[in-house]
ChimeraX commands (.cxc) that place a marker at each C-alpha (Angstrom):
marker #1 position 0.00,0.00,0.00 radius 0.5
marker #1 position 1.28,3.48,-1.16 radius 0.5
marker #1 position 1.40,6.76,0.55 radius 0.5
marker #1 position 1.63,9.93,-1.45 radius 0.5
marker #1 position 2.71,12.74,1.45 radius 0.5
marker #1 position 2.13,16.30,0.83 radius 0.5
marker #1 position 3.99,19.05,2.55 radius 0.5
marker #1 position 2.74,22.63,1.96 radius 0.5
marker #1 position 4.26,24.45,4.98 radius 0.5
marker #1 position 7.83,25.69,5.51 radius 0.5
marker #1 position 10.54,23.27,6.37 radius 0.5
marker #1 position 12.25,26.30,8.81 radius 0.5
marker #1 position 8.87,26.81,10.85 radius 0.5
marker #1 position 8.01,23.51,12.18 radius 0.5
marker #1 position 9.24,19.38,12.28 radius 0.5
marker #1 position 6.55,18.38,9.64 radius 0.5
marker #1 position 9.38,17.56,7.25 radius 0.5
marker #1 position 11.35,15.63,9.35 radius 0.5
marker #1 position 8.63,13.98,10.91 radius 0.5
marker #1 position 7.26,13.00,7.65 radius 0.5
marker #1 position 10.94,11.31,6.43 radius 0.5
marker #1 position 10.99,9.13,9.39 radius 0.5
marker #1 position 7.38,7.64,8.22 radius 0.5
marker #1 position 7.62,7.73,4.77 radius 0.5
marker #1 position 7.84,4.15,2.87 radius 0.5
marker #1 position 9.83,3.18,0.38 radius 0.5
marker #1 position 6.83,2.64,-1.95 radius 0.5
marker #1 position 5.61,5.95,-1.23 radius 0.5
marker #1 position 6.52,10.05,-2.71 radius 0.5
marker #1 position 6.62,12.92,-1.29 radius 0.5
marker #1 position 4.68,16.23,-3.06 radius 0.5
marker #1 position 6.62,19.72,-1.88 radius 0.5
marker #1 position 4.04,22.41,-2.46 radius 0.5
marker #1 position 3.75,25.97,-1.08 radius 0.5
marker #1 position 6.56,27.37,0.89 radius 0.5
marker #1 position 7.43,23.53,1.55 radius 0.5
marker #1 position 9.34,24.04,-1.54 radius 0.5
marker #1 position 11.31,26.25,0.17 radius 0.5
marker #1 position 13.34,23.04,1.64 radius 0.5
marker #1 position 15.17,23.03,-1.71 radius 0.5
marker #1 position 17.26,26.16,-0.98 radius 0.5
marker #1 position 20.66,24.33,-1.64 radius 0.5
marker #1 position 23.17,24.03,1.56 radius 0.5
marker #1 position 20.14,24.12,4.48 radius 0.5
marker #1 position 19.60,21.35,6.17 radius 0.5
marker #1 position 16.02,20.36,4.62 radius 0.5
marker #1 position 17.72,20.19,1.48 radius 0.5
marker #1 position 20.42,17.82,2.52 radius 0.5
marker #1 position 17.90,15.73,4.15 radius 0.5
marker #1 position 15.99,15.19,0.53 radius 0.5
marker #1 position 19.09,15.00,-1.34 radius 0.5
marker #1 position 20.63,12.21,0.87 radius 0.5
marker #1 position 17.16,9.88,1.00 radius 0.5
marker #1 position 16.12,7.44,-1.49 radius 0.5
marker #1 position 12.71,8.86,-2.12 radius 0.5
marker #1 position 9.98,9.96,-5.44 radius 0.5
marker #1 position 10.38,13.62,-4.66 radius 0.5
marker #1 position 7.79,15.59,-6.69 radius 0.5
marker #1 position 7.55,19.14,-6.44 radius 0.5
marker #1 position 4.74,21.26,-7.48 radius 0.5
marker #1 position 6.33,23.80,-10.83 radius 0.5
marker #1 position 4.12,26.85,-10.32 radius 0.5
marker #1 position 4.87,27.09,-6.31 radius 0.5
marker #1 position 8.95,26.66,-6.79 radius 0.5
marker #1 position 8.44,29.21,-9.60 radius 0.5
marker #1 position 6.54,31.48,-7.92 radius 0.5
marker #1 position 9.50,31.53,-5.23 radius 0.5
marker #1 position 12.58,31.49,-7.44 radius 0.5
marker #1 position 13.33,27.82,-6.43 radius 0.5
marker #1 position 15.77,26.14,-8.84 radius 0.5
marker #1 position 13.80,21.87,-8.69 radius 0.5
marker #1 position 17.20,19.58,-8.67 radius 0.5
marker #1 position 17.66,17.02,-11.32 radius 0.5
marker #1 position 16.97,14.45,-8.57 radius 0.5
marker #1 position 13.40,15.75,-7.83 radius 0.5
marker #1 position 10.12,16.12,-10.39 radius 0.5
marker #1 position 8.73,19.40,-11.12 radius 0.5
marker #1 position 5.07,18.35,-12.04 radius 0.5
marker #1 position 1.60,20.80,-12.81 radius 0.5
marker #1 position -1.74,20.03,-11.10 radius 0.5
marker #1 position -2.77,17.60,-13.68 radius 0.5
marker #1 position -0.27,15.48,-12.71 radius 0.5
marker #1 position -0.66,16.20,-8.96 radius 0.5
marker #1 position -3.91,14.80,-9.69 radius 0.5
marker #1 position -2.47,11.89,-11.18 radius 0.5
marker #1 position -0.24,11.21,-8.46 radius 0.5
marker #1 position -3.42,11.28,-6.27 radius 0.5
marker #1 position -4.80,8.88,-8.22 radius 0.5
marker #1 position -2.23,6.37,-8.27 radius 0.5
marker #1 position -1.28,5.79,-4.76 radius 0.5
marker #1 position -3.49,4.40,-2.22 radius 0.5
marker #1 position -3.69,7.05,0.05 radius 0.5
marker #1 position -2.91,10.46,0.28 radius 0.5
marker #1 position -1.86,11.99,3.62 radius 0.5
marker #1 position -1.50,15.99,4.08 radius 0.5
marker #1 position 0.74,16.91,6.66 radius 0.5
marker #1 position -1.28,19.67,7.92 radius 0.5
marker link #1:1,2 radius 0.2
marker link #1:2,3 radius 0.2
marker link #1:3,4 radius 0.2
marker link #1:4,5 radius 0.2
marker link #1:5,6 radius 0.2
marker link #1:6,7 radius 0.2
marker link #1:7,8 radius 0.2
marker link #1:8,9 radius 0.2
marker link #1:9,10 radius 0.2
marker link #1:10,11 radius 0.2
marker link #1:11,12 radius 0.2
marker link #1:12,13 radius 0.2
marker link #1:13,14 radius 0.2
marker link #1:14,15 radius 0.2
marker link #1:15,16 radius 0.2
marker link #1:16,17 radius 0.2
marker link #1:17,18 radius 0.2
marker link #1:18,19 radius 0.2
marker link #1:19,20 radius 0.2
marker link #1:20,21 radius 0.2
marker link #1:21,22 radius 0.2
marker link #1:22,23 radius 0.2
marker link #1:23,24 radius 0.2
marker link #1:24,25 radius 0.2
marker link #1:25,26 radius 0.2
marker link #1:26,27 radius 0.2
marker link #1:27,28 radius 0.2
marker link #1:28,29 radius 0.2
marker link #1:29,30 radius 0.2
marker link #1:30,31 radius 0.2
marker link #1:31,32 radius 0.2
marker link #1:32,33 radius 0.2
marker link #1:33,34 radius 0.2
marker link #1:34,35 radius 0.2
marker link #1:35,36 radius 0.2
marker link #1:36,37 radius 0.2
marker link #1:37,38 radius 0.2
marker link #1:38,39 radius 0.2
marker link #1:39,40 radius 0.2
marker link #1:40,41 radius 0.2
marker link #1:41,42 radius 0.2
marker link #1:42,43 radius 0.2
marker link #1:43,44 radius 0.2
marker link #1:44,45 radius 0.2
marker link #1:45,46 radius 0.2
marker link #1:46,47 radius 0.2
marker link #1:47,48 radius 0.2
marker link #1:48,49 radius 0.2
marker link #1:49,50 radius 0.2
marker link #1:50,51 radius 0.2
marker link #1:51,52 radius 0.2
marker link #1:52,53 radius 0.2
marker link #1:53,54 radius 0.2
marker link #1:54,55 radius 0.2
marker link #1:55,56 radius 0.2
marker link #1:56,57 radius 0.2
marker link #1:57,58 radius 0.2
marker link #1:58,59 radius 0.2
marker link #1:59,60 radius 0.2
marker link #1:60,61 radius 0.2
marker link #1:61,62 radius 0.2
marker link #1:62,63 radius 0.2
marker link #1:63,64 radius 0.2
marker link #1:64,65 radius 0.2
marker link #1:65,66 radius 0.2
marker link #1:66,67 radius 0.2
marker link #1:67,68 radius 0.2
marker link #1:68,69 radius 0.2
marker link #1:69,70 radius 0.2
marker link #1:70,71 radius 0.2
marker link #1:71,72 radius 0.2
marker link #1:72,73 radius 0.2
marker link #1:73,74 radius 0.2
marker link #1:74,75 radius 0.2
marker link #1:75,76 radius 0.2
marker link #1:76,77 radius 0.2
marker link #1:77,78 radius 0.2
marker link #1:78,79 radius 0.2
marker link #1:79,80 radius 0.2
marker link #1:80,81 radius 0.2
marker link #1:81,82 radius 0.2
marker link #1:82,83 radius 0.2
marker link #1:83,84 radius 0.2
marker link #1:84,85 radius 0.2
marker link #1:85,86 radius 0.2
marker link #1:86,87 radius 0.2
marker link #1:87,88 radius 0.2
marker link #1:88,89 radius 0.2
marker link #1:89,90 radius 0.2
marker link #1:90,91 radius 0.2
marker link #1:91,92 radius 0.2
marker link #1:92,93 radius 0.2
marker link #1:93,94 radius 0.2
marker link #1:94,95 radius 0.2
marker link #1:95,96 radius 0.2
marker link #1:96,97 radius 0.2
view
């Protein structure tokens, strides 16, 4: 059973991200959307933390353009249509509100 995890708050506020790396699967992804994207600022911590895993790292396009965040070539900058996709294909979808 598959998890997709979506993070849509800031990595530097709150232990949401971390939290959500020590539970996440190895047949599950993780969505950054909103200022979560912000955890791909190269050199913090966040961003070592996602570099360093072995997880599907998605990463919502129009919110890491909107903040000048560069997506790494070992993440996938997707669109809602394929957000909704993603939704589709896993077997549950957990917001880390």
């Amino acid at each position: 059973m598959s998890t997709l995890h979506v993070l849509s708050h800031s990595p530097f506020g709150d232990d949401r991200l971390s939290s959500c790396l020590r539970l996440i699967g190895s047949a599950d992804a993780l969505l950054l959307s909103g200022d979560a994207v912000y955890a791909l600022q190269s050199g913090t911590a966040p961003f070592t933390a996602l570099e360093h895993r072995q997880i599907k790292l998605f990463v919502l396009a129009e919110d890491a353009q909107a903040r000048a965040i560069e997506v790494p070539d070992w993440a996938e900058a997707i669109d809602y249509p394929a957000f909704v996709e993603l939704s589709i294909h896993h077997d549950k979808v957990n917001s880390w509100l």
